[in-house]
C-alpha positions as CSV (number, residue, x, y, z in Angstrom):
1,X,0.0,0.0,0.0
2,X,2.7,2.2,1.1
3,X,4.4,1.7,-2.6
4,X,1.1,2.3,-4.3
5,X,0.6,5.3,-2.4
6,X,4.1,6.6,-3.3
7,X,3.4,5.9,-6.7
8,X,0.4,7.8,-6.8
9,X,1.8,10.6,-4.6
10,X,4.7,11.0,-7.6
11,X,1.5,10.6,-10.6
12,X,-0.2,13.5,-9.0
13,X,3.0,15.5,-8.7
14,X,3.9,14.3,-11.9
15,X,0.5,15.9,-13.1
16,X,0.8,19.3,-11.1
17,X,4.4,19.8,-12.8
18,X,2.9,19.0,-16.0
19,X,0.1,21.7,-15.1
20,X,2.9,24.3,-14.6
21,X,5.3,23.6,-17.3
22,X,2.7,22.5,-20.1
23,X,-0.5,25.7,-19.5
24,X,-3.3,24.7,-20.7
25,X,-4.7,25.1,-24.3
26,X,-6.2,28.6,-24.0
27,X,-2.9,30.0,-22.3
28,X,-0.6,28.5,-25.0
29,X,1.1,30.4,-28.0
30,X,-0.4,28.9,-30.7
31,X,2.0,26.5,-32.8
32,X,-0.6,27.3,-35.8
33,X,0.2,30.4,-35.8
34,X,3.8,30.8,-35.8
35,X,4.0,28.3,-38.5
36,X,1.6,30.0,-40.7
37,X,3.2,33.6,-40.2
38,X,6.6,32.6,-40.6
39,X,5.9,31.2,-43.8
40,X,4.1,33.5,-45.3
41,X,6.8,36.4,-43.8
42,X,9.8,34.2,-45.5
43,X,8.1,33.7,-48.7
44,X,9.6,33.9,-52.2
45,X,6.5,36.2,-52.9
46,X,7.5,38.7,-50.2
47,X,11.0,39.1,-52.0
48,X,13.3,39.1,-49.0
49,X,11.3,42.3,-47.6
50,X,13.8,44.9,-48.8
51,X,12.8,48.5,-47.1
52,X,11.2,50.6,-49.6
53,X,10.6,47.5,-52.1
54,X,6.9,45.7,-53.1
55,X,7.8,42.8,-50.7
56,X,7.9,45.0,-47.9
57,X,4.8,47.0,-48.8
58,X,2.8,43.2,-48.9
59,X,4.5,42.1,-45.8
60,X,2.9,45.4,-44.3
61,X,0.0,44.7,-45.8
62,X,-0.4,40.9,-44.0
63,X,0.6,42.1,-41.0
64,X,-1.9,44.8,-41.0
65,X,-4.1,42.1,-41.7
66,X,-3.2,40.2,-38.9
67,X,-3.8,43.0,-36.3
68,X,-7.3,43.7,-37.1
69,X,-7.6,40.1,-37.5
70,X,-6.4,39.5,-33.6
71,X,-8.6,42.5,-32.3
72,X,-6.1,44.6,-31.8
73,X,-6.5,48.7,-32.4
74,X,-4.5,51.3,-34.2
75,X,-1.9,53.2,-31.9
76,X,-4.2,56.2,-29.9
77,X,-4.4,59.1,-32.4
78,X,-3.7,56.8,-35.4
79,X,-6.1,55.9,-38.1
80,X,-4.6,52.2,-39.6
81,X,-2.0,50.0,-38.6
82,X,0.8,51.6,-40.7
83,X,2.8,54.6,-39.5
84,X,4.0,55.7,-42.3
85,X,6.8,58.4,-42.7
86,X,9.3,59.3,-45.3
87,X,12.5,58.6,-46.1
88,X,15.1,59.5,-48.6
89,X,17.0,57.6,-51.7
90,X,19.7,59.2,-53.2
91,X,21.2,57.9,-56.1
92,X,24.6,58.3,-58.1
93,X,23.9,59.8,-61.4
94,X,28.0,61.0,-62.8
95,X,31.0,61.1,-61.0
96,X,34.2,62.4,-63.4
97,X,37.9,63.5,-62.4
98,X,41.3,64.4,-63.2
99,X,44.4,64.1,-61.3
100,X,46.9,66.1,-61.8
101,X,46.2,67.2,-65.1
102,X,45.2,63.6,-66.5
103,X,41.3,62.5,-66.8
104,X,40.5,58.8,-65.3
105,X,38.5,56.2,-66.5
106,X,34.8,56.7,-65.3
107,X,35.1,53.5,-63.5
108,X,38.0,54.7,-61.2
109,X,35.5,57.9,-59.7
110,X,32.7,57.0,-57.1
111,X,31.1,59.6,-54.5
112,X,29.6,58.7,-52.1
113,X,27.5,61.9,-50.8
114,X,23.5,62.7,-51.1
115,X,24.0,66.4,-51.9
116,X,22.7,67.3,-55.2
117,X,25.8,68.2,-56.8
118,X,29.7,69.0,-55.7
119,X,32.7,70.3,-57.8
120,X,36.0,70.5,-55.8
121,X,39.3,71.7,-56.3
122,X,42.4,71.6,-54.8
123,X,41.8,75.0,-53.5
124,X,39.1,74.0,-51.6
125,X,38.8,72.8,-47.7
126,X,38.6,69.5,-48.8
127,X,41.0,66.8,-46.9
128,X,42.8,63.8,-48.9
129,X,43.2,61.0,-47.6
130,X,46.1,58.6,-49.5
131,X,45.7,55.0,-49.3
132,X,49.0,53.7,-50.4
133,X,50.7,50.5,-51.4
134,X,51.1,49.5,-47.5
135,X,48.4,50.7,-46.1
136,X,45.7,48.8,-44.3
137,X,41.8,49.8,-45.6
138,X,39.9,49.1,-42.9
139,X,41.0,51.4,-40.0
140,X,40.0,54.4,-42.6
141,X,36.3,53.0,-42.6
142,X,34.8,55.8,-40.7
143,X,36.5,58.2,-43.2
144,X,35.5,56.6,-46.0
145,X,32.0,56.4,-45.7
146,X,31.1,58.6,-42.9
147,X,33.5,61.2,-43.3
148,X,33.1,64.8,-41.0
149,X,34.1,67.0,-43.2
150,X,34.7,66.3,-47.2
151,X,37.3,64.1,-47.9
152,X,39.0,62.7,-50.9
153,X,40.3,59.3,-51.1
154,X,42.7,57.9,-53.5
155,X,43.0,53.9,-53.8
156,X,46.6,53.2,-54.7
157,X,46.3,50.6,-57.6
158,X,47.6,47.7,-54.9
159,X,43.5,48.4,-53.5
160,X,42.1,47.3,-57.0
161,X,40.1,44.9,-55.8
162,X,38.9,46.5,-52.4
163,X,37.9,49.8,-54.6
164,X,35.9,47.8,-56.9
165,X,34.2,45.5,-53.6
166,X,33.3,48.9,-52.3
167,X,32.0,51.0,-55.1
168,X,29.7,47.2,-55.8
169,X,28.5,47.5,-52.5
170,X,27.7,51.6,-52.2
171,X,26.5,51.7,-55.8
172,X,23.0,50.9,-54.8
173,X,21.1,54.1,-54.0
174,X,21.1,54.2,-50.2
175,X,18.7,55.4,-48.4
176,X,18.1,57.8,-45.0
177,X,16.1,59.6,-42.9
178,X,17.4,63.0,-42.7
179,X,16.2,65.1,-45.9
180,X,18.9,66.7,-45.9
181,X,21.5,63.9,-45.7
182,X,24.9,64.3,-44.7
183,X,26.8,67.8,-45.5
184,X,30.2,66.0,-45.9
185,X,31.0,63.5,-48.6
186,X,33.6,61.2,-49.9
187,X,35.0,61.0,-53.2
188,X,36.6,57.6,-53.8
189,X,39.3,57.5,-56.7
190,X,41.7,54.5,-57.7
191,X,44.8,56.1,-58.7
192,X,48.7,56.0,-58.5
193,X,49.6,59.7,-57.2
194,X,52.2,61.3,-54.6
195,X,51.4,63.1,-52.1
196,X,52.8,66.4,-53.0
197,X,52.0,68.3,-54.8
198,X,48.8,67.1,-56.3
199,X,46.2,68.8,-58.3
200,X,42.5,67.6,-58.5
201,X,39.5,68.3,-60.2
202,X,36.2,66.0,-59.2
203,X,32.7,66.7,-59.4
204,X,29.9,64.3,-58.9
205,X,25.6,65.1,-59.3
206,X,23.3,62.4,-57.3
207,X,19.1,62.1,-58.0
208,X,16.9,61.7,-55.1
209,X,13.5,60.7,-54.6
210,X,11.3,59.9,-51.2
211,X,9.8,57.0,-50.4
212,X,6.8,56.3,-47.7
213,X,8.6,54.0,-44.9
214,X,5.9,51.7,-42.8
215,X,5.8,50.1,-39.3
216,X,3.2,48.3,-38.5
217,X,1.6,49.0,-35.2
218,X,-1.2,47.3,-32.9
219,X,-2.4,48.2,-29.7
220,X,-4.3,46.8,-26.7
221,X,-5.9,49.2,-24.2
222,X,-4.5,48.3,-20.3
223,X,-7.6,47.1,-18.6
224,X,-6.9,48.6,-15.4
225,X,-7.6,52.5,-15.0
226,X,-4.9,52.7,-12.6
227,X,-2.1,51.2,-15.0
228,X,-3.9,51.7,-18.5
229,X,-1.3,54.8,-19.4
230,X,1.8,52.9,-18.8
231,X,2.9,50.8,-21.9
232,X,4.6,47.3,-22.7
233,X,6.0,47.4,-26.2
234,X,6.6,43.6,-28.3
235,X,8.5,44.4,-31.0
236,X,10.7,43.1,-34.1
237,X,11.8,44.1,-37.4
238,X,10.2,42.9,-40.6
239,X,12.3,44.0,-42.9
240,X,15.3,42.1,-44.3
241,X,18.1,42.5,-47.1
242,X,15.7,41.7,-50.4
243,X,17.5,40.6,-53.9
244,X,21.3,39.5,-53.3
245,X,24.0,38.2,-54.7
246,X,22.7,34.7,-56.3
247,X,23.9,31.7,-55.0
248,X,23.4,28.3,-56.3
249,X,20.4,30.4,-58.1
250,X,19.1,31.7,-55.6
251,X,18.7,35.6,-54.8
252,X,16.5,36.0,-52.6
253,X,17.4,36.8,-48.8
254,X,14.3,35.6,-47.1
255,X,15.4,36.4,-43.4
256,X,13.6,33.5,-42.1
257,X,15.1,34.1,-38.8
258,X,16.3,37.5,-39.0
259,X,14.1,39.0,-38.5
260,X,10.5,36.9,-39.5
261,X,11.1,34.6,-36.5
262,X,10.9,38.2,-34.4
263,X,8.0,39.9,-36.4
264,X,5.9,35.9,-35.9
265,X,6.5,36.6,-32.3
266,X,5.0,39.9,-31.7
267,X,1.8,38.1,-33.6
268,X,1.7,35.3,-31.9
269,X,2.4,36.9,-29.0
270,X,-0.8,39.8,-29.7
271,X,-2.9,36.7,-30.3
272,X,-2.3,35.1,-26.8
273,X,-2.5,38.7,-25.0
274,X,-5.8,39.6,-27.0
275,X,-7.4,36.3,-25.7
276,X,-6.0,36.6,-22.2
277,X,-7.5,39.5,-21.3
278,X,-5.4,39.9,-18.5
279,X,-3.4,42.9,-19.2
280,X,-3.2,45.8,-16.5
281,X,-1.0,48.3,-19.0
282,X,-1.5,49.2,-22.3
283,X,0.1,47.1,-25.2
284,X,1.6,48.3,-28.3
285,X,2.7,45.4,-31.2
286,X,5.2,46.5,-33.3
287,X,6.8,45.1,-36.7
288,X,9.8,48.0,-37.5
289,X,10.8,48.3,-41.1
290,X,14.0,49.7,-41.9
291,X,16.4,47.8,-38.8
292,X,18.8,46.5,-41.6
293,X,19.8,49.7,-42.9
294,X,20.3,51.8,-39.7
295,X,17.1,51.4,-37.5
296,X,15.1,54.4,-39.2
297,X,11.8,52.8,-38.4
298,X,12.8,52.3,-34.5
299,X,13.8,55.6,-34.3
300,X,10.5,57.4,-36.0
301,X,8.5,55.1,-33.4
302,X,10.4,56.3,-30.5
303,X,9.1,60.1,-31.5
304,X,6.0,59.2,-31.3
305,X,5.7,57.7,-27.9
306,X,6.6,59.5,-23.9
307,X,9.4,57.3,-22.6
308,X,8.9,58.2,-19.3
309,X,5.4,56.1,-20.1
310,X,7.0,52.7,-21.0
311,X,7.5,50.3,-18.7
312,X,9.3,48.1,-20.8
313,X,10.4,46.6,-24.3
314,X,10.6,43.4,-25.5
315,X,12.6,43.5,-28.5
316,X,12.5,39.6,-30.5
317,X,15.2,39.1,-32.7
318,X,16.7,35.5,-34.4
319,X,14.8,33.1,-32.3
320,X,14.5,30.8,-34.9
321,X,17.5,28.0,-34.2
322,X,18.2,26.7,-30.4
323,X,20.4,29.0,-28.5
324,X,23.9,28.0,-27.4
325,X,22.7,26.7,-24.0
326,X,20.6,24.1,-25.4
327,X,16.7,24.1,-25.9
328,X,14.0,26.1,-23.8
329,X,16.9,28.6,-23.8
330,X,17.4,32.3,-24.6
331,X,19.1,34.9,-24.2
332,X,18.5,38.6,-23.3
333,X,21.0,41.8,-24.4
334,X,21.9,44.0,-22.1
335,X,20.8,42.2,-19.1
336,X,23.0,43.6,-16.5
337,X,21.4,47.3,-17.6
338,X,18.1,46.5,-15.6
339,X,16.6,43.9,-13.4
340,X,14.4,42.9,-16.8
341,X,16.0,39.7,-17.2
342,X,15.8,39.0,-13.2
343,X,11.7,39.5,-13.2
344,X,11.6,37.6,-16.1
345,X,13.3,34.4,-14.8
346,X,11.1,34.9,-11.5
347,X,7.7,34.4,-13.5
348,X,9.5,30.8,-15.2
349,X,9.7,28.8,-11.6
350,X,8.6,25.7,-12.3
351,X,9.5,25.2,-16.1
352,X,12.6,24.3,-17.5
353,X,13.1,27.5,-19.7
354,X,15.9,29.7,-18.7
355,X,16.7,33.3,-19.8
356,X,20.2,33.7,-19.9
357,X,22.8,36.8,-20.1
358,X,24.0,38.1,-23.9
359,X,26.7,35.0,-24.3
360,X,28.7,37.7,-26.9
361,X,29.2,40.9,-25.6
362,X,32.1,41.4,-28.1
363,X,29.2,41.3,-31.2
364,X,27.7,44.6,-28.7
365,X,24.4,42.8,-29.4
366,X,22.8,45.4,-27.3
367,X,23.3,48.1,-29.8
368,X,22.6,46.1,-32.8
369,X,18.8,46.0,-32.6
370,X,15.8,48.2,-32.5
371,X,15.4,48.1,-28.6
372,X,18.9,50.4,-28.6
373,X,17.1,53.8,-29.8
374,X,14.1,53.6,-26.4
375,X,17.2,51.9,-24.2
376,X,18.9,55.4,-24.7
377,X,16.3,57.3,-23.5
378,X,16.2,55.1,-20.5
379,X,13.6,52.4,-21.4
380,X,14.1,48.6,-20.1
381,X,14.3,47.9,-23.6
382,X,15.9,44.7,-24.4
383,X,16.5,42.2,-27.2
384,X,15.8,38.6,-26.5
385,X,17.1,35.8,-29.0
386,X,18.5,32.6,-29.5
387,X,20.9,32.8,-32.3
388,X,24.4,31.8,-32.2
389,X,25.6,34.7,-34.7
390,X,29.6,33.8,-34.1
391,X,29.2,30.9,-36.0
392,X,25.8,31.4,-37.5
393,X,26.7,30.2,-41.5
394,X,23.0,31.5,-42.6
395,X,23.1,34.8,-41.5
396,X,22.3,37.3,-44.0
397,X,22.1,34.9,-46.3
398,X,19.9,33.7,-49.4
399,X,19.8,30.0,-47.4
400,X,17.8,31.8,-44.2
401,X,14.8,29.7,-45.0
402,X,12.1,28.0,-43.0
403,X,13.7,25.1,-43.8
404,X,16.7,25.7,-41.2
405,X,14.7,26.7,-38.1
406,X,13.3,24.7,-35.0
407,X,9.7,25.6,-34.9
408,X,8.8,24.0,-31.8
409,X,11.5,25.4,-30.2
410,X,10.8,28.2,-31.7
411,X,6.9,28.0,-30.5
412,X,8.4,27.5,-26.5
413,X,10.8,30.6,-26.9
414,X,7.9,32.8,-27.3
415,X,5.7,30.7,-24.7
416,X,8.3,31.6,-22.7
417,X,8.2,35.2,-23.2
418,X,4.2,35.1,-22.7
419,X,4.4,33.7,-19.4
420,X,7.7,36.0,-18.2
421,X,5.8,39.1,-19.2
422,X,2.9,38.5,-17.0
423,X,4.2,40.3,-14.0
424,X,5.1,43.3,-16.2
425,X,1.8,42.8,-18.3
426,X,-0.4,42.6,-15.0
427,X,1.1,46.0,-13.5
428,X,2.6,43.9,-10.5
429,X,6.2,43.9,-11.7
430,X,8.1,47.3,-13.2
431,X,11.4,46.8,-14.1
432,X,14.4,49.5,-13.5
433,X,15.1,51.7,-16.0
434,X,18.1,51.7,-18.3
435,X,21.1,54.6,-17.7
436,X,19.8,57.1,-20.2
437,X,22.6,58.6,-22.8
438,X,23.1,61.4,-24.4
């Protein structure tokens, strides 16, 4: 009897444990759903989801879709689901030069600048910058392409095939946020010339045209008077690199994990909020456009928000493949900024997940994502994810597919989240905010 009874006694606790680490049906993230999104977010249709491009405009679209599907509402004083704002291509139209008297081949000339036009001189405050046989390339990267005042560089021939690598990958009309654009430029010539004395003649003339940028933005009123003006933010980007270079025939970057793993979160995530109706503070859903190319979509968000008003952010990025620490494992960026990370862990007693600290604080992870533009202003805005990017072989890649994630682990990474949010969500936890910066 006394064995029976044991056995029992170990069923039932068997059962309770089972209770805690498996919820039940209606308090699960629904494995349907992440499926379904990511697929149709890493779609050949959806063209890699370029910023700017038609792929990115229908991925807007289905996530809009998804939003009003779910329940949720428009951000207060919004009308849709897309905040739209504008943003600026500028484009290379001519670039010529002579050196010292002698004309060079048109493909020897790039600029690299968004002002309309420029025609320099060697009388004019311009800096040059030689690049000789010895030289290394890479130390001169912030001169190159972000330079402070106007700078001309000259390639020594020995650079042949770093200059042409460059100009291939800052051909492409690049695109920012400031109308204006940057009043310095670079002019980029591969020549063989000495120092002293040098004369120059370069001018260069650049098209530009303004495109509508989109995040796509959901909200859930807080149900509790008292904590309804405080807000929780679940984001992730949506956009990802587009057409590349082909590879075995293929060109298309899909960003299956980065960042559509993310972006499936926040839905999934909306869905299970939406049907909990549990939530003390105020919600807001957000897929950012524009991460890949300097966080332009992150940062137009943050203007239209009070910091002081959010509690916290959870930032998903690359949860697609298991994390380094096995499965039911993730890790959080930044986690010795706040006690996030901490209140987090507190709500996972009882299961076997774990929320681990940033496992590569050389990659300044932190920094990399959208959560870094609130996280200066002082929010507990942090990125969680799972991917091994030291050794990742798929990153930024045409073979980040489906295909090459874990959906089930996957599907328990944002469980996980759902059920370490609930303090936050529920107005009983507030984490510490992050050292503001300048």
């Amino acid at each position: 009897m006394l064995s029976y009874c044991k056995s029992l006694g170990n069923v039932v606790a068997a059962a309770l444990l089972a209770l805690v680490v498996q919820p039940a049906a209606a308090q699960r993230v629904s494995e349907s759903t992440v499926k379904r999104v990511l697929t149709t977010l890493a779609a050949d249709d959806m063209q890699g989801r370029a910023t700017g491009q038609p792929g990115q405009l229908k991925a807007a679209e289905f996530l809009a879709a998804e939003f009003k599907r779910i329940g949720l509402q428009p951000l207060p004083g919004a009308t849709s689901f897309m905040q739209e704002f504008p943003a600026y291509e500028s484009a290379l139209a001519g670039a010529q030069a002579t050196l010292n008297g002698v004309a060079l081949p048109a493909d020897h000339v790039f600029a690299r600048t968004s002002q309309p036009a420029l025609s320099w001189t060697e009388q004019d405050d311009v800096r040059v910058l030689f690049l000789g046989p010895t030289e290394k390339i890479q130390p001169h990267f912030r001169e190159i392409f972000r330079p402070e005042k106007n700078t001309l560089v000259i390639f020594d021939p020995v650079h042949a095939d770093e200059f042409k690598s460059l100009v291939a990958q800052f051909s492409k009309p690049q695109l920012r946020a400031e109308q204006a654009g940057n009043a310095s430029s670079s002019v980029w010539l591969l020549a063989s010339a000495a120092p002293t004395p040098l004369t120059y003649r370069v001018a260069a003339t650049t098209t530009t045209k303004t495109l509508t940028l989109r995040n796509v933005v959901g909200y859930l009123p807080g149900r509790d008077p008292a904590h309804a003006a405080e807000q929780v933010i679940f984001s992730g980007h949506y956009d990802h690199l587009g057409i590349i270079k082909p590879m075995a025939g293929d060109s298309i970057a899909n960003g299956a994990d980065d960042d559509a793993s993310g972006t499936t979160a926040v839905v999934a995530l909306a869905q299970y909020f939406k049907k909990q109706k549990k939530n003390a503070r105020s919600l807001i859903f957000v897929a950012f456009t524009a991460e890949e190319i300097g966080g332009f979509g992150a940062r137009y968000f943050s203007r239209q928000l009070d910091p002081q008003r959010l509690t916290a952010m959870f930032n998903i990025e690359m949860i697609g493949k298991p994390a380094k620490f096995g499965p039911n494992t993730a890790f959080i960026t930044g986690y010795e900024k706040s006690d996030f990370g901490q209140l987090l862990q507190a709500n996972l007693q009882g299961t076997p997940f774990k929320f681990e600290p940033d496992p590569y604080p050389e990659q300044n992870l932190f920094y990399r994502s959208d959560n870094a533009t609130l996280a200066r202003l002082g929010v507990p805005a942090h990125t969680i994810s799972t991917d091994q990017i030291p050794t990742d072989k798929l990153y930024h890649s045409v073979d980040d597919e489906v295909s090459s994630l874990d959906i089930k682990n996957m599907t328990a990474v944002i469980q996980a989240i759902a059920q370490s949010a609930r303090g936050i969500v529920a107005g009983q936890q507030t984490p510490t905010r992050v050292a503001p910066e300048k």
